[in-house]
C-alpha positions in Angstrom: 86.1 -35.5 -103.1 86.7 -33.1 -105.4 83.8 -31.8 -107.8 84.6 -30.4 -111.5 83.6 -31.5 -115.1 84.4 -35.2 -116.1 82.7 -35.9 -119.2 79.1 -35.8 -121.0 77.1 -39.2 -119.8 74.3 -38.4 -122.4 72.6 -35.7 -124.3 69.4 -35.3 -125.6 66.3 -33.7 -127.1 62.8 -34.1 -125.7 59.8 -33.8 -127.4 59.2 -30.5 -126.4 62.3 -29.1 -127.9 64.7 -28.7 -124.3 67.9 -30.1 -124.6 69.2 -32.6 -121.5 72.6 -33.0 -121.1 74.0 -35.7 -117.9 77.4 -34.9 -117.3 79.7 -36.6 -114.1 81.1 -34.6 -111.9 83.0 -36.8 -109.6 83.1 -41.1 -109.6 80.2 -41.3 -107.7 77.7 -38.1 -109.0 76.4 -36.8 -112.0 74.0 -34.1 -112.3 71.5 -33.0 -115.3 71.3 -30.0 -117.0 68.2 -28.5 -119.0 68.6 -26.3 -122.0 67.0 -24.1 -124.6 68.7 -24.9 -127.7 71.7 -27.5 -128.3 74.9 -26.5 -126.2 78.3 -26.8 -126.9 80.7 -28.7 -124.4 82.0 -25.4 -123.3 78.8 -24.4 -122.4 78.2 -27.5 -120.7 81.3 -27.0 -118.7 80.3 -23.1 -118.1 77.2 -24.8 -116.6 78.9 -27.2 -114.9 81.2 -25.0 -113.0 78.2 -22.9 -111.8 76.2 -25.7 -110.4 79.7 -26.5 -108.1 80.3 -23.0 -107.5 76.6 -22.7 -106.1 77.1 -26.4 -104.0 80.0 -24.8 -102.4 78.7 -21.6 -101.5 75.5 -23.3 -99.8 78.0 -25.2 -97.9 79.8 -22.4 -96.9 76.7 -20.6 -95.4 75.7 -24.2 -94.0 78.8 -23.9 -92.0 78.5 -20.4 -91.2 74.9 -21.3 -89.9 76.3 -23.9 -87.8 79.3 -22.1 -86.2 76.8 -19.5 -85.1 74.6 -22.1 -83.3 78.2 -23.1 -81.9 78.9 -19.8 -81.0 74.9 -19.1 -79.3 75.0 -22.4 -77.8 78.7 -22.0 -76.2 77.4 -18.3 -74.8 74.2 -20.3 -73.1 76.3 -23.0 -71.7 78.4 -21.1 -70.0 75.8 -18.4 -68.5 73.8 -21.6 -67.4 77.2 -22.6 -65.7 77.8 -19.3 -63.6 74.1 -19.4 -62.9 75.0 -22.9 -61.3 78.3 -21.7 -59.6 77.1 -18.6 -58.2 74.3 -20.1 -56.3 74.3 -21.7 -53.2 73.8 -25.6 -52.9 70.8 -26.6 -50.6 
């Protein structure tokens, strides 16, 4: 599923003055966003794009994380199957 800017779900002002904007980002997601002052569509889509661009770069180092572990786990397994081999069965 592919993540990008689909359209503004709701915007609004709180009492304090920040500005809350909703937006969809796929069928199924939507995320919000806090502001200072009232922002403009394209800023909401500027906003937008980095929230995705940060998602996919945490999932990239997620995976990177986990093909290491792969990678440790792998060397282990297989020093732990020449320790086997290279002894002698009792």
């Amino acid at each position: 599923m592919e993540l990008k800017y689909q359209k503004i779900l709701e915007k609004y002002k709180n009492i304090a003055g920040k500005w809350y904007v909703r937006v969809a980002i796929s069928d199924t997601e939507a995320i919000f966003l806090k502001f200072q002052t009232e922002p403009t569509e394209m800023v909401i889509k500027q906003e937008v794009s980095k929230f995705i661009k940060n998602k996919r770069q945490a999932k990239i180092r997620e995976l990177e994380s986990i093909n290491q572990q792969i990678s440790s786990l792998q060397d282990r397994k297989e020093f732990l199957e020449s320790e086997i081999a290279s002894r002698p069965q009792v």
